[in-house]
C-alpha positions as CSV (number, residue, x, y, z in Angstrom):
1,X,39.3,-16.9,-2.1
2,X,39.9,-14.7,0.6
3,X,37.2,-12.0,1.2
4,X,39.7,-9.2,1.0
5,X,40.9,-10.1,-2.3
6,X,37.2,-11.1,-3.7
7,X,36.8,-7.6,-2.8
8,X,39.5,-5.5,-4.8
9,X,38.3,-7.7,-7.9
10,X,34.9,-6.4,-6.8
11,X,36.0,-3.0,-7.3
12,X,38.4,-4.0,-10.2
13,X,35.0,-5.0,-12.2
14,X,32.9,-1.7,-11.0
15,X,35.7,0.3,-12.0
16,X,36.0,-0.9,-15.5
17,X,31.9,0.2,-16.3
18,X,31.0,2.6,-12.9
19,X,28.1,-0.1,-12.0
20,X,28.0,-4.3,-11.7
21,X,25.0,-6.5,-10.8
22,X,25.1,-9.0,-8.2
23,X,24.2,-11.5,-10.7
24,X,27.7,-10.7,-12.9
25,X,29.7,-10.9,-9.3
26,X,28.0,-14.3,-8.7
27,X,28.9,-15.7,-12.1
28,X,32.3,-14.2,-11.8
29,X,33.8,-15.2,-8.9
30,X,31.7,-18.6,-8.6
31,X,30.2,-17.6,-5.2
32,X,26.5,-17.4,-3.2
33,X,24.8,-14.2,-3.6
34,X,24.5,-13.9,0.3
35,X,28.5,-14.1,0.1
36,X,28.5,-10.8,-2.5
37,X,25.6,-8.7,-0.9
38,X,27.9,-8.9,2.3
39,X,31.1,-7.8,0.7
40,X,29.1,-5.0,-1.1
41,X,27.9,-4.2,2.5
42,X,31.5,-4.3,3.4
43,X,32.8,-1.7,1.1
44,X,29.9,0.7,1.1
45,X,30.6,1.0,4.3
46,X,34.2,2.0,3.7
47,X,33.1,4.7,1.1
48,X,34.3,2.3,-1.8
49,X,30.5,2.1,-3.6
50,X,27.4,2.6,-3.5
51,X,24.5,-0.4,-3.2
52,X,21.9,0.1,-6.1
53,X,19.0,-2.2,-7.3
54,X,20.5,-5.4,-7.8
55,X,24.2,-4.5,-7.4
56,X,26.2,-1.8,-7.0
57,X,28.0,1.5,-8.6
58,X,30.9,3.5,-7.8
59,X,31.5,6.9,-6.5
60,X,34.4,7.6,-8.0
61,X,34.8,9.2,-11.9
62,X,36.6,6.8,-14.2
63,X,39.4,8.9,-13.6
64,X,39.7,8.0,-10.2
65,X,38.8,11.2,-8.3
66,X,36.1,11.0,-5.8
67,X,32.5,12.0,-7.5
68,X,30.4,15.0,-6.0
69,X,27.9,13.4,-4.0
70,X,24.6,13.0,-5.3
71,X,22.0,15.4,-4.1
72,X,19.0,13.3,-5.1
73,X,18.5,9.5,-4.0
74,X,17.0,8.6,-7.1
75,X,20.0,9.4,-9.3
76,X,21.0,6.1,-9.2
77,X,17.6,4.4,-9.6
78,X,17.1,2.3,-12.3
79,X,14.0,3.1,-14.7
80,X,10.7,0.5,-14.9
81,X,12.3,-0.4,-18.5
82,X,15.7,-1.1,-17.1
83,X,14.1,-2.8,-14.4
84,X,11.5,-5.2,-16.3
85,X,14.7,-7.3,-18.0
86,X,16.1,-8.0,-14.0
87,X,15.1,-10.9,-12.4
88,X,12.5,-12.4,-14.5
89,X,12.1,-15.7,-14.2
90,X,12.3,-15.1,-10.5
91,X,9.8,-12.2,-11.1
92,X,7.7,-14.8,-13.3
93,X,7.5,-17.6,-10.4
94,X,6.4,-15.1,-7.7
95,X,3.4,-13.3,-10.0
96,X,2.4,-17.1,-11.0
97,X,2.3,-17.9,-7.2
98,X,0.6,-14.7,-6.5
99,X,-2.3,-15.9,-8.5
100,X,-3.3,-18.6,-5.9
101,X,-4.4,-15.4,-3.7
102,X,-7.0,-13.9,-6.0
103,X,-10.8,-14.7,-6.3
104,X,-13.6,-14.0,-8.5
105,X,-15.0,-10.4,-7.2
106,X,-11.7,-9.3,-5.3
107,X,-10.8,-5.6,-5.0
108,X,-7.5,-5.8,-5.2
109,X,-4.6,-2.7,-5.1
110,X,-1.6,-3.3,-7.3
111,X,1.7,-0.8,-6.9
112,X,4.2,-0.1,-10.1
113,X,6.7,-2.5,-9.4
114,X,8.1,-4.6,-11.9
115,X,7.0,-7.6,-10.3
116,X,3.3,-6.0,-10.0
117,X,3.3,-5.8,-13.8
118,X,4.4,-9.4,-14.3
119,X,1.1,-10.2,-12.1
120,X,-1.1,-7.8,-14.3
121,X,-0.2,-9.7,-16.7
122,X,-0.6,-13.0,-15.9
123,X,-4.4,-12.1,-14.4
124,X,-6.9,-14.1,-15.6
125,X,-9.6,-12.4,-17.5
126,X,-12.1,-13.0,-14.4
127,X,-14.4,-10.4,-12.4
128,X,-11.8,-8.2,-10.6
129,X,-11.4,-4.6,-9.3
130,X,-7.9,-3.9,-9.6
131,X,-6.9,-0.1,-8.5
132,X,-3.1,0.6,-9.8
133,X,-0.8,4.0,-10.0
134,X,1.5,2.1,-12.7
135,X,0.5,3.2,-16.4
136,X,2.1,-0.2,-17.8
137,X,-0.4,-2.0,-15.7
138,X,-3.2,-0.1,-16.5
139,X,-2.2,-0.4,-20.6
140,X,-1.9,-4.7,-19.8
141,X,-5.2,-4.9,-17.8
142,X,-7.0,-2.8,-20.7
143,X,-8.1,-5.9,-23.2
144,X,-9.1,-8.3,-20.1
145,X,-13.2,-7.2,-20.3
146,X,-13.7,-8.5,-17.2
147,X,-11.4,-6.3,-15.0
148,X,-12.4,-3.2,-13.8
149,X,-9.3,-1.0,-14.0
150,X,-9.1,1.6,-11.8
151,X,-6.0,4.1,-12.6
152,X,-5.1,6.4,-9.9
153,X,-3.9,9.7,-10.9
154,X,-1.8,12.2,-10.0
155,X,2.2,13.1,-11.0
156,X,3.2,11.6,-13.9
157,X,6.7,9.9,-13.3
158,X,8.5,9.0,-16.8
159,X,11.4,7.4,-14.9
160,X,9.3,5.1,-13.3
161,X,6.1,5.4,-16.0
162,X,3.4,5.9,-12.6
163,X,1.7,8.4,-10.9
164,X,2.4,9.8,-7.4
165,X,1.1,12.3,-5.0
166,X,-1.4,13.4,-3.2
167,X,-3.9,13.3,-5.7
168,X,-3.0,9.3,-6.4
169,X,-3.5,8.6,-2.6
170,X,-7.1,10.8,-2.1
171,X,-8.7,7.4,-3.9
172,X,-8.0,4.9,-1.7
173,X,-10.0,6.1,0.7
174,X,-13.2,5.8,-1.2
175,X,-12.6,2.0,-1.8
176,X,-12.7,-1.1,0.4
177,X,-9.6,-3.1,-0.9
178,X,-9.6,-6.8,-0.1
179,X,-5.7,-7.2,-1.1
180,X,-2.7,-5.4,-2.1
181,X,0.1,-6.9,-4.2
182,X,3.5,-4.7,-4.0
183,X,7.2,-4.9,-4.1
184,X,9.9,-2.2,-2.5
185,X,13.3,-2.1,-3.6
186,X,14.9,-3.8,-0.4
187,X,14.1,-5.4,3.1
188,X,16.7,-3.8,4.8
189,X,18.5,-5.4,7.8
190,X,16.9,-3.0,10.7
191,X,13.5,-4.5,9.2
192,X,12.1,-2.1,7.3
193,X,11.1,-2.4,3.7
194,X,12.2,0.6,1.8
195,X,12.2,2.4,-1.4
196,X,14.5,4.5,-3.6
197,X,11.9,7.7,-3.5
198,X,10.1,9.5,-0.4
199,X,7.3,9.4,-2.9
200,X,7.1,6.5,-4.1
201,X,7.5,5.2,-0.1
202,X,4.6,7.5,1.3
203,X,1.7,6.2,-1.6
204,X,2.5,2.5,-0.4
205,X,2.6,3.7,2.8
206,X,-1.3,4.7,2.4
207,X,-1.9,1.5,0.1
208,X,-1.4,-0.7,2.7
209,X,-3.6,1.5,5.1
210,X,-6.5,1.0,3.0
211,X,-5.8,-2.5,2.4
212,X,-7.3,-5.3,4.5
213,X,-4.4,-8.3,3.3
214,X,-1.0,-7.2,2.4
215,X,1.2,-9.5,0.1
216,X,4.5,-8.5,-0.6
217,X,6.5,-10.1,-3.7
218,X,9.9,-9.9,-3.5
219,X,12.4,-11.5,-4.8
220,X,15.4,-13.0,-3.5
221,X,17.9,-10.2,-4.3
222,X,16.5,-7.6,-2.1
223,X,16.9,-9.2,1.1
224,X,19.2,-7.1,3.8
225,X,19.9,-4.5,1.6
226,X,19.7,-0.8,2.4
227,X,17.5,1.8,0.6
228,X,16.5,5.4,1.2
229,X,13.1,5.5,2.2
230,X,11.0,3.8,4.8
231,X,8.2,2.2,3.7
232,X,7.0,-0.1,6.9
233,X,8.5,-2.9,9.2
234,X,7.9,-5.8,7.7
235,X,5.6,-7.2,10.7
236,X,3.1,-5.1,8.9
237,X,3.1,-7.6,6.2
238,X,0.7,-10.6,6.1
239,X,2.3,-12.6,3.4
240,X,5.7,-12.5,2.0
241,X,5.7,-14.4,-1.7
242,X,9.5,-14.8,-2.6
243,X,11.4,-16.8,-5.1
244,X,13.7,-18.0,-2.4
245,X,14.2,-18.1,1.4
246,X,18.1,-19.3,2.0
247,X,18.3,-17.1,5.2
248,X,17.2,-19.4,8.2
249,X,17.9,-16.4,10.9
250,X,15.8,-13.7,8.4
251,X,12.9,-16.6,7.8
252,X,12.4,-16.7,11.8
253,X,12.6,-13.3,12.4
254,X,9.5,-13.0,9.5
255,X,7.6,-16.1,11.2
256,X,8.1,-14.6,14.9
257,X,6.5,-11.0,13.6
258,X,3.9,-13.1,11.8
259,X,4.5,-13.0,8.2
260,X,3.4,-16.0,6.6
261,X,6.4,-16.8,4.1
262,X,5.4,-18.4,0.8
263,X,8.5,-19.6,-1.2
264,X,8.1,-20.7,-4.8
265,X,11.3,-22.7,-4.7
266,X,9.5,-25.5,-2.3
267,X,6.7,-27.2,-3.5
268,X,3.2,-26.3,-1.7
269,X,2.0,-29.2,0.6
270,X,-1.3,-30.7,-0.3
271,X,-3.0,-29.3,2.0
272,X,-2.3,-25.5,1.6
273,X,-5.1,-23.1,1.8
274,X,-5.2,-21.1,-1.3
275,X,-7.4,-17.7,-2.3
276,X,-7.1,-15.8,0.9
C-alpha cells in the first residue's frame, strides 16, 4: 500500500471517532509502528491531526469544519486512568527489569507516570526510601512495612492524580537521592524528552537535579514523537530501560551521548552487572 493512500484511511479511521491509537492503525493496516508514527508525522505536519499519547486526534469537528485551536496543551492529554490500560505488558516488562537496579537501603525518587506505578508496585517489601509526587504510588507503597514513603506535596492534579509546584520541588533538596525512575510522554526527534505540561516538565526537571543515577523507562511508542514541554536531552540520562529498541540510527545516537540502553526484548548476557 502506498503511503498516500495508507494515509487518507488514516484519516478515514480518525474521522469516524476524533482520536485512533497507533496500536488500532497497526492492527489495521497490517503495518510496523515506525511506518504509522511517520505518516502521523506526515499529516500533522499538513494541519491534518494532531499527535497525542499513543496516537493521534483530529482537529476538525465531526462535521468537518476546522476546530478552534486549543488554548491549553493539556487538552488533549490523556488522564493517569486512561493511561494505566495502554501499553501494559510493555509497561509490565520495563518495571520488572527496573527492579534489577534497586538495592536494600536505596533512596530512590519515583515520578507519576504510569510506568512508575507499575514499578511501585512490583517493589519488593525490602528497606527502601522511595520519595514520589504520584498519590497512586503513595496508596500502593502504603502496606509494604518496609518502605519508607515519602509523598511530596503541593498542587493536587485530578487529571493526572499527583502533586506539582513549587512546594513538591522544595523537598528534593533536603534528600540525597541515589536513583530516579521516570517516564515523559515522548523522546522527540531534536532529542529532547518532553512532556504534555510545563509543570509536570519543570518538577522532573528538578528530580533529576537531585538525583545522582537517572533511569528513564519508556516504552517503545514514545520514540520520535513530539510533545510540548522540554524536559532534558536525553544525554542527561544514564540508563534508558525500554521494551524495545528497533531504531539502529536512534540506538547509536543514545550510545554516542552515553546512555546505557537496556532492552527487555533481548535477553541480558551472563555477565551483566546488575543493582547500580
Amino acid at each position: 500500500m502506498m503511503p498516500i493512500e495508507r494515509q487518507r484511511l488514516i484519516i478515514e479511521e480518525l474521522n469516524k471517532d476524533g482520536r485512533i491509537l497507533v496500536a488500532e492503525l497497526v492492527e489495521r493496516l497490517k503495518v510496523s509502528q515506525e511506518t504509522i508514527r511517520r505518516d502521523l508525522a506526515a499529516l500533522q505536519k499538513k494541519g491534518l491531526l494532531n499527535r497525542s499519547h499513543g496516537g493521534a486526534v483530529t482537529v476538525q469537528r465531526s462535521t468537518g469544519n476546522l476546530a478552534a485551536p486549543s488554548t491549553r496543551p493539556e487538552e488533549h492529554a490523556l488522564s493517569f486512568s486512561q493511561r494505566m490500560n495502554d501499553n501494559v505488558q510493555q509497561k509490565m516488562q520495563i518495571a520488572k527489569r527496573a527492579l534489577d537496579f534497586i538495592s536494600p537501603g536505596d533512596c530512590i525518587l519515583l515520578d507519576s507516570s504510569t510506568t512508575s506505578w507499575f514499578l511501585a508496585r512490583q517493589l519488593p517489601d525490602i528497606e527502601l526510601t522511595v520519595l514520589t509526587n504520584s498519590l497512586r504510588n503513595v496508596q500502593t507503597l502504603a502496606p509494604k512495612g518496609n518502605i519508607r514513603t515519602i509523598c511530596l506535596g503541593g498542587e493536587y492534579s485530578i487529571r493526572y492524580e499527583d502533586f506539582n509546584g513549587l512546594v513538591a520541588e522544595q523537598p528534593l533538596k533536603d534528600f540525597l537521592i541515589n536513583k530516579i525512575f521516570f517516564s515523559c510522554r515522548s523522546l522527540d526527534n531534536d532529542g529532547y524528552l518532553r512532556e504534555g505540561h510545563e509543570n509536570n516538565a519543570h518538577l522532573k526537571q528538578q528530580m533529576l537535579l537531585a538525583s545522582e543515577r537517572k533511569y528513564l523507562l519508556l516504552d517503545s511508542s514514545k520514540f520520535l514523537t513530539p510533545s510540548f514541554a522540554r524536559i532534558c536531552h536525553y544525554r542527561e540520562v544514564d540508563f534508558l530501560i525500554t521494551d524495545s529498541m528497533k531504531d539502529k540510527e536512534l540506538k547509536q545516537e543514545l550510545a554516542w551521548n552515553g546512555v546505557n540502553i537496556i532492552d527487555c526484548s533481548q535477553r541480558p548476557q551472563a555477565t551483566q552487572i546488575i543493582n547500580y
